[in-house]
Biopython code that builds the backbone (N, CA, C, O; Angstrom):
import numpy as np
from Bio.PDB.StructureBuilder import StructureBuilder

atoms = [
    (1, "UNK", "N", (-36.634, 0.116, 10.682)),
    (1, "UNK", "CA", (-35.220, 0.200, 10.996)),
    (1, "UNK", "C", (-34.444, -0.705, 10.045)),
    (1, "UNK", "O", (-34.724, -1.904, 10.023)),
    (2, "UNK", "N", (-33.500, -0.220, 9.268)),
    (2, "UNK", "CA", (-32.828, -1.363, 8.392)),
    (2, "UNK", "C", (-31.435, -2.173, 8.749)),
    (2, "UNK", "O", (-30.467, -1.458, 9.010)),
    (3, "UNK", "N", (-31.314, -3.100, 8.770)),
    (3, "UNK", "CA", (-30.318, -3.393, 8.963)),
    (3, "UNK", "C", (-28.851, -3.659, 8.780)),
    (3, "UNK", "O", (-28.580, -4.803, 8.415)),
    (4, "UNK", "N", (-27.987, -2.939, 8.937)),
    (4, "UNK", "CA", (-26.740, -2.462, 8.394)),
    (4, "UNK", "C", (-25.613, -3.062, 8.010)),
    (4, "UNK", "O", (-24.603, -2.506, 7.577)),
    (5, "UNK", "N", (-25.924, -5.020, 8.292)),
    (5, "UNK", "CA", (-25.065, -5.962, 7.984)),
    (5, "UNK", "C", (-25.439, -6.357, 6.249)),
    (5, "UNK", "O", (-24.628, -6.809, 5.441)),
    (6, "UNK", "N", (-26.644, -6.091, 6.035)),
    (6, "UNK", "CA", (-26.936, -6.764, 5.232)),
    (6, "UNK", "C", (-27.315, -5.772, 3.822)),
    (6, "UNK", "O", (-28.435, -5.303, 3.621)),
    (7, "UNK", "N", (-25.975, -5.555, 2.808)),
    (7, "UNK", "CA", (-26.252, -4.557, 2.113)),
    (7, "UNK", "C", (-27.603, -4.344, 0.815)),
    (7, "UNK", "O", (-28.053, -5.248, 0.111)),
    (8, "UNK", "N", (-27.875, -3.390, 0.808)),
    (8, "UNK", "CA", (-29.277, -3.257, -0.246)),
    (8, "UNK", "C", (-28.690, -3.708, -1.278)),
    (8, "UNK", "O", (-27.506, -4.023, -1.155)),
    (9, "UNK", "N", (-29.384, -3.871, -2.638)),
    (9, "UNK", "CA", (-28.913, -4.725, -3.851)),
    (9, "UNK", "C", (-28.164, -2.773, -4.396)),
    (9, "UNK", "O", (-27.051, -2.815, -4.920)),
    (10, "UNK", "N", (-28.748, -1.460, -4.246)),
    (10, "UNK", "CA", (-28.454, -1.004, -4.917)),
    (10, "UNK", "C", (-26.876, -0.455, -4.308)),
    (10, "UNK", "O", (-26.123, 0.316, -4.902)),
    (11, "UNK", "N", (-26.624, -1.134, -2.882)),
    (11, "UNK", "CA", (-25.322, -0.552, -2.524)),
    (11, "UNK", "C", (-23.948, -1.673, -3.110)),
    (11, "UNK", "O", (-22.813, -1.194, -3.114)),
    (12, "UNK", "N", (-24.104, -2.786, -3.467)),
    (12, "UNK", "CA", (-23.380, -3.637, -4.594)),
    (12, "UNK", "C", (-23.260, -3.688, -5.892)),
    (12, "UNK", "O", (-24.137, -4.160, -6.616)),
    (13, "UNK", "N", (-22.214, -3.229, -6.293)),
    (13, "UNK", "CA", (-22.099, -2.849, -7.614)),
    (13, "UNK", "C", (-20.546, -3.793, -8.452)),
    (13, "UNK", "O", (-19.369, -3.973, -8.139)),
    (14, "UNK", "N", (-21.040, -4.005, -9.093)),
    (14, "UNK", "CA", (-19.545, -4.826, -9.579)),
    (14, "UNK", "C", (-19.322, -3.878, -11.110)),
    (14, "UNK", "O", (-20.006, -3.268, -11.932)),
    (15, "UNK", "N", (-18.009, -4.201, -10.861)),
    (15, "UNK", "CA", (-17.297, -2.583, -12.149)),
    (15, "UNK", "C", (-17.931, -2.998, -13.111)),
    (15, "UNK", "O", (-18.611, -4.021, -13.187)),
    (16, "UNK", "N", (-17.714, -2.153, -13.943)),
    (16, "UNK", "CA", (-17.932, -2.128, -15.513)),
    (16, "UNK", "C", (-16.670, -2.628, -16.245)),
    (16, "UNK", "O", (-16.674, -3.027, -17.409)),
    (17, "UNK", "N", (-15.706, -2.571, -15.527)),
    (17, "UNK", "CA", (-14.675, -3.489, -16.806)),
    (17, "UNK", "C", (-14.511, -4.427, -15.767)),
    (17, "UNK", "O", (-14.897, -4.414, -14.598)),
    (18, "UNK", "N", (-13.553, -5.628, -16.735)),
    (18, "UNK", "CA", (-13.418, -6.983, -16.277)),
    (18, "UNK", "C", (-11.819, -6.577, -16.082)),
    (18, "UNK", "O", (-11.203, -5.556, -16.385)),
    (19, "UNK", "N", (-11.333, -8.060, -15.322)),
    (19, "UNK", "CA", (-9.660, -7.665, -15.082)),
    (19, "UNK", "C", (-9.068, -7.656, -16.413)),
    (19, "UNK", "O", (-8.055, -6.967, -16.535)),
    (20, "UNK", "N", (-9.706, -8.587, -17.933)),
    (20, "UNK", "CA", (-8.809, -8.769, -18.938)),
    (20, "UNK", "C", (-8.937, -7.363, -19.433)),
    (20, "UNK", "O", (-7.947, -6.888, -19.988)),
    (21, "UNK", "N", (-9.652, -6.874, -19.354)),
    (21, "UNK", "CA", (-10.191, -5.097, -20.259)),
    (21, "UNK", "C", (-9.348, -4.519, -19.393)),
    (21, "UNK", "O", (-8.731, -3.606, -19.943)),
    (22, "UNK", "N", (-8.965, -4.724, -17.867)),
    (22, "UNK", "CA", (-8.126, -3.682, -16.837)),
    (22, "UNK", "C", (-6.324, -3.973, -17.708)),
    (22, "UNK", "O", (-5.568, -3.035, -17.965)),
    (23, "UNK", "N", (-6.065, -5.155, -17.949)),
    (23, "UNK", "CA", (-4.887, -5.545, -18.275)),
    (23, "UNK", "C", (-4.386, -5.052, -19.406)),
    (23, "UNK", "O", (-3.321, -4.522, -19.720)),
    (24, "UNK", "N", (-5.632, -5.407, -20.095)),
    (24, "UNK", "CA", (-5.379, -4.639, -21.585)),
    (24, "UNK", "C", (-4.966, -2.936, -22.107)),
    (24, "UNK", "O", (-4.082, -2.416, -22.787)),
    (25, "UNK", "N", (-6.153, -2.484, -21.356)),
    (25, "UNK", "CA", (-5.753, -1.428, -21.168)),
    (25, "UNK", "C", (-4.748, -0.763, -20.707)),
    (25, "UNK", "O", (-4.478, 0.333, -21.197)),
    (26, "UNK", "N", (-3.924, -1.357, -19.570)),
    (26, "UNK", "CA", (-2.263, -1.181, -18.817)),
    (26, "UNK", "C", (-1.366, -1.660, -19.729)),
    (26, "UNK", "O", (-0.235, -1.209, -19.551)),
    (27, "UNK", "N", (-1.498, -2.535, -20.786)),
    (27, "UNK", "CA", (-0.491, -2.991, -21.989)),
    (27, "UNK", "C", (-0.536, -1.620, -22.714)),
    (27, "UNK", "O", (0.400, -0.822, -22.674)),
    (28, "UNK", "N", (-1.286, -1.485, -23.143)),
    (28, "UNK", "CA", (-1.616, -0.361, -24.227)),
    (28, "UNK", "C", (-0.665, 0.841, -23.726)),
    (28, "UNK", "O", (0.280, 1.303, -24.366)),
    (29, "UNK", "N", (-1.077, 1.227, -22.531)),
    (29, "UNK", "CA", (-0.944, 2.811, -22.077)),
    (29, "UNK", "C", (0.771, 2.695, -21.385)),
    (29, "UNK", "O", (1.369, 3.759, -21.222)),
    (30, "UNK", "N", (1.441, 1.432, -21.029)),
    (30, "UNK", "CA", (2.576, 1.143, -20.698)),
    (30, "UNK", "C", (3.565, 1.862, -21.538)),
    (30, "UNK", "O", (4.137, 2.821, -21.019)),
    (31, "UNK", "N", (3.889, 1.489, -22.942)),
    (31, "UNK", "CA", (4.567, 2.530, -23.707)),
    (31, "UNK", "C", (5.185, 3.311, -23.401)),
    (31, "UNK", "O", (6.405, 3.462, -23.454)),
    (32, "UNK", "N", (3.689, 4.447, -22.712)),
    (32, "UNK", "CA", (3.676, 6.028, -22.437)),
    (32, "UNK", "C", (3.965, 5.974, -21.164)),
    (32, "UNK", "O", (3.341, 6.902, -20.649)),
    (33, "UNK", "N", (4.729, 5.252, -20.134)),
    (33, "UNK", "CA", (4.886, 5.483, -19.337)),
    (33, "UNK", "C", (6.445, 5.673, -19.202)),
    (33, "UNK", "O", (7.335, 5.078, -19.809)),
    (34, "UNK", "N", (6.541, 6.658, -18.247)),
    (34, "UNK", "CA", (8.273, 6.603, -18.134)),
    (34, "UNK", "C", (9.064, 6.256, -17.108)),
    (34, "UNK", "O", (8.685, 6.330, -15.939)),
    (35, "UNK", "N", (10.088, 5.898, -17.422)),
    (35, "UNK", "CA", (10.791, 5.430, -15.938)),
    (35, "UNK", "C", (12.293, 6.156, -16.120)),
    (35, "UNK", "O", (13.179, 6.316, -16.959)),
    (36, "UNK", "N", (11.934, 6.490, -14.695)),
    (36, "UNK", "CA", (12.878, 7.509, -14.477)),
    (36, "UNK", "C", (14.212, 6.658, -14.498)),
    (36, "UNK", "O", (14.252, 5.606, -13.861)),
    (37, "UNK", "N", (15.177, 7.048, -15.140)),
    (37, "UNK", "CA", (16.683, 6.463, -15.300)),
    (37, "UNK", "C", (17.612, 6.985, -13.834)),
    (37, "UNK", "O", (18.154, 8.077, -13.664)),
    (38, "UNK", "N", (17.567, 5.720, -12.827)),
    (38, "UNK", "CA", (17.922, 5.987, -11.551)),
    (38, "UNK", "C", (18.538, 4.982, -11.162)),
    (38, "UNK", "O", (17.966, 3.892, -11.184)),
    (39, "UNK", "N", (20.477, 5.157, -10.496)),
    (39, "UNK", "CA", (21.080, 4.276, -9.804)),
    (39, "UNK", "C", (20.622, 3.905, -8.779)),
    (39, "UNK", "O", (20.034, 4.668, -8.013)),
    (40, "UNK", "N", (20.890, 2.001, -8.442)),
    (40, "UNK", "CA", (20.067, 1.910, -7.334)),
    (40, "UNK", "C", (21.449, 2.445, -6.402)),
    (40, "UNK", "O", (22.547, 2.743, -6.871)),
    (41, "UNK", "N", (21.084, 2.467, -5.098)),
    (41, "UNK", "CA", (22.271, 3.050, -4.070)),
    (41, "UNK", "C", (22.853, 1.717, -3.859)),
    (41, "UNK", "O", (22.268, 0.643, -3.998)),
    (42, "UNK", "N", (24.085, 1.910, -3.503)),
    (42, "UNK", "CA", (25.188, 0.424, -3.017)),
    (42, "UNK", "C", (24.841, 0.242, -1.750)),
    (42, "UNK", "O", (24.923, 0.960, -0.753)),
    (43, "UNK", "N", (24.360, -1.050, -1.980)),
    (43, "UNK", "CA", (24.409, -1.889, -0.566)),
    (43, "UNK", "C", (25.238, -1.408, 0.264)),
    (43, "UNK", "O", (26.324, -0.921, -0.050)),
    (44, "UNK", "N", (24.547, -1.558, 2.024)),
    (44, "UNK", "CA", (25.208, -1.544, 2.864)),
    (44, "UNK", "C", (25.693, -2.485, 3.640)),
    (44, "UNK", "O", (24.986, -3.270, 4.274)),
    (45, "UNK", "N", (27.587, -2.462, 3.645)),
    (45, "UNK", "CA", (27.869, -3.868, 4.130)),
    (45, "UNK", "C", (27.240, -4.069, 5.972)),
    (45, "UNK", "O", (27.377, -3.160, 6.791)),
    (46, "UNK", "N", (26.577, -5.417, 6.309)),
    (46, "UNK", "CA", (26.353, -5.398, 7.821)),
    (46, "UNK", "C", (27.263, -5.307, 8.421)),
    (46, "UNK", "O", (27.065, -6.008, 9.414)),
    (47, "UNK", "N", (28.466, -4.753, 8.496)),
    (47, "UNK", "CA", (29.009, -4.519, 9.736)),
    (47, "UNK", "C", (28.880, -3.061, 9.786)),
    (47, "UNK", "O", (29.463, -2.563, 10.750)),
    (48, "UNK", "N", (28.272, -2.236, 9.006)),
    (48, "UNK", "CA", (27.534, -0.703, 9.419)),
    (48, "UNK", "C", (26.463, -0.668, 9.941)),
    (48, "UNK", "O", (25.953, 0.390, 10.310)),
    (49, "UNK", "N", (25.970, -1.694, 10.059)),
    (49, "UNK", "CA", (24.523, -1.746, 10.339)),
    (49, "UNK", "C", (24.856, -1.833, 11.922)),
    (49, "UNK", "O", (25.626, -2.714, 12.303)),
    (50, "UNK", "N", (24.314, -0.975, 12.796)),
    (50, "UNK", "CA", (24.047, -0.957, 14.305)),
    (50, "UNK", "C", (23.323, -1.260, 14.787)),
    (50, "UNK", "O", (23.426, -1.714, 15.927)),
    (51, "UNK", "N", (21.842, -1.113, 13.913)),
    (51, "UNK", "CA", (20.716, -1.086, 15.047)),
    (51, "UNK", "C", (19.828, 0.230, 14.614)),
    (51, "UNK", "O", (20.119, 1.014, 13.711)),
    (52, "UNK", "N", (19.028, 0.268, 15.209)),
    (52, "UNK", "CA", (17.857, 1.420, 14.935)),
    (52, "UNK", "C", (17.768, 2.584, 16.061)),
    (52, "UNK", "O", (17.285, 2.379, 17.175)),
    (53, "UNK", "N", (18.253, 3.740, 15.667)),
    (53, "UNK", "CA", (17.646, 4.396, 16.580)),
    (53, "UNK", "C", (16.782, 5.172, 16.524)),
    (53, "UNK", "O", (16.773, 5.812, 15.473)),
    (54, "UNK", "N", (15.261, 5.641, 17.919)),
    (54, "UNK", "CA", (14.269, 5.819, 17.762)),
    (54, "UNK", "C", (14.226, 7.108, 18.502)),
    (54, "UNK", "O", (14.410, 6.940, 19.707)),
    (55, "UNK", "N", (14.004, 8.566, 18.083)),
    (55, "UNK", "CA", (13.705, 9.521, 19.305)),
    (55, "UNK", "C", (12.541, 9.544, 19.828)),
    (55, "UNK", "O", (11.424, 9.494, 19.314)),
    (56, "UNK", "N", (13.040, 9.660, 21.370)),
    (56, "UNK", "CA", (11.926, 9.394, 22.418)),
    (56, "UNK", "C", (11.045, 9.514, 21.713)),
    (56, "UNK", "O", (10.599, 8.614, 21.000)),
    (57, "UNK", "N", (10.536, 10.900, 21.794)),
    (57, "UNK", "CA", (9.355, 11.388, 21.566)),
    (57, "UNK", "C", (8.313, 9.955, 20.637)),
    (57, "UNK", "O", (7.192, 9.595, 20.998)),
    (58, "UNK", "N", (8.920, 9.506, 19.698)),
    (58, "UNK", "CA", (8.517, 8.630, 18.074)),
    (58, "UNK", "C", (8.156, 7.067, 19.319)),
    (58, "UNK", "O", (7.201, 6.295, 19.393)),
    (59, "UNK", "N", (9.352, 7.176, 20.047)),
    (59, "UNK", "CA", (8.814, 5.895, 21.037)),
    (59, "UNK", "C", (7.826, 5.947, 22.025)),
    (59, "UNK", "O", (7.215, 4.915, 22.302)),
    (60, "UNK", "N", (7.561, 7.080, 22.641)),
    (60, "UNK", "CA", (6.403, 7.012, 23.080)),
    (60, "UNK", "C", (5.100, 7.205, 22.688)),
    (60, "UNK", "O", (4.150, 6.847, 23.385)),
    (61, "UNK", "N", (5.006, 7.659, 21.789)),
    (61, "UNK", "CA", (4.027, 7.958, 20.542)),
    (61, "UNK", "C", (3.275, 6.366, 20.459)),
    (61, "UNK", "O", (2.140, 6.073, 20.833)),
    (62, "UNK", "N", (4.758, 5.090, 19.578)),
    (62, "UNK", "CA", (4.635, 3.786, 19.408)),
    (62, "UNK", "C", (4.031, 3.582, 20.546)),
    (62, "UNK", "O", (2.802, 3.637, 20.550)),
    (63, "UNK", "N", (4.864, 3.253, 21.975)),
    (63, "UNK", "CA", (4.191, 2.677, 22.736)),
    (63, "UNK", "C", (2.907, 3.083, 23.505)),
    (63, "UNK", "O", (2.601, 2.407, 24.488)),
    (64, "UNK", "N", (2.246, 3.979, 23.191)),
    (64, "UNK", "CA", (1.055, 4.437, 23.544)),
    (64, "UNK", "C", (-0.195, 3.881, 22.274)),
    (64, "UNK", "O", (-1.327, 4.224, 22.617)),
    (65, "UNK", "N", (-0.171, 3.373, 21.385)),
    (65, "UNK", "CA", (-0.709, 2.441, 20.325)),
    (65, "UNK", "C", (-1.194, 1.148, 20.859)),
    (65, "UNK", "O", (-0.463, 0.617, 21.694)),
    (66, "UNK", "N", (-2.332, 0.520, 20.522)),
    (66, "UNK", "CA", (-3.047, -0.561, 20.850)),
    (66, "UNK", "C", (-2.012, -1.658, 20.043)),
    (66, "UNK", "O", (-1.144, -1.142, 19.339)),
    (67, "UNK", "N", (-2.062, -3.012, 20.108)),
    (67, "UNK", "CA", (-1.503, -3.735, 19.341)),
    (67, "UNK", "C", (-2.308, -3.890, 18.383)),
    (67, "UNK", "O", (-3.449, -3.449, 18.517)),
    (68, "UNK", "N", (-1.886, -4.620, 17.047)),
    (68, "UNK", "CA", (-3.046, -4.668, 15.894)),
    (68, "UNK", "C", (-3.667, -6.017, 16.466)),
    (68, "UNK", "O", (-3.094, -7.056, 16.791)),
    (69, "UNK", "N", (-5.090, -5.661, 16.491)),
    (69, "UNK", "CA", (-5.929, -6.784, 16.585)),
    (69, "UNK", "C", (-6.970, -6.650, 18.148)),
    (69, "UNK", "O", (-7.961, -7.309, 18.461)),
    (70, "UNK", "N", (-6.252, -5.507, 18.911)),
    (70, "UNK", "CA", (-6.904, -5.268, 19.976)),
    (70, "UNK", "C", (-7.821, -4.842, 19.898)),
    (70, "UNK", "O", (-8.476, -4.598, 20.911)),
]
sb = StructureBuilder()
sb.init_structure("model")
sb.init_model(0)
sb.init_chain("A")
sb.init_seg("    ")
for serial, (resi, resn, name, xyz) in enumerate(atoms, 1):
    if name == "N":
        sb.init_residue(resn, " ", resi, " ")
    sb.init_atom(name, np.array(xyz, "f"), 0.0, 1.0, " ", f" {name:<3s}", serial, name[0])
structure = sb.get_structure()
């Protein structure tokens, strides 16, 4: 029977690149990346701000959920 806490050598594997080869490589290929030319939206002043509203349905859904950690 094996035991399932304790992993075999062949189920640990550490990558083949290092983080400086991961970085490097994201410098390089950055260039070619594009960014989309987009206004951010105008702030909303807080006195629009009300509050949240939730339909039922979405709230009972939530409150039928364990808390995290239960």
């Amino acid at each position: 029977m094996r035991n399932d806490t304790v992993p075999r050598e062949r189920d640990v594997r550490e990558s083949d690149t290092s983080l400086a080869e991961l970085r490097g490589d994201c410098a390089r290929m950055a260039p070619d990346w594009v960014r989309p030319a987009a206004d951010a939206p105008d702030p909303v002043p807080p006195s629009l701000i009300h509050g949240v509203t939730v339909p039922p349905d979405s709230a009972r859904l939530i409150d039928g959920m364990s808390e995290y950690g239960d």
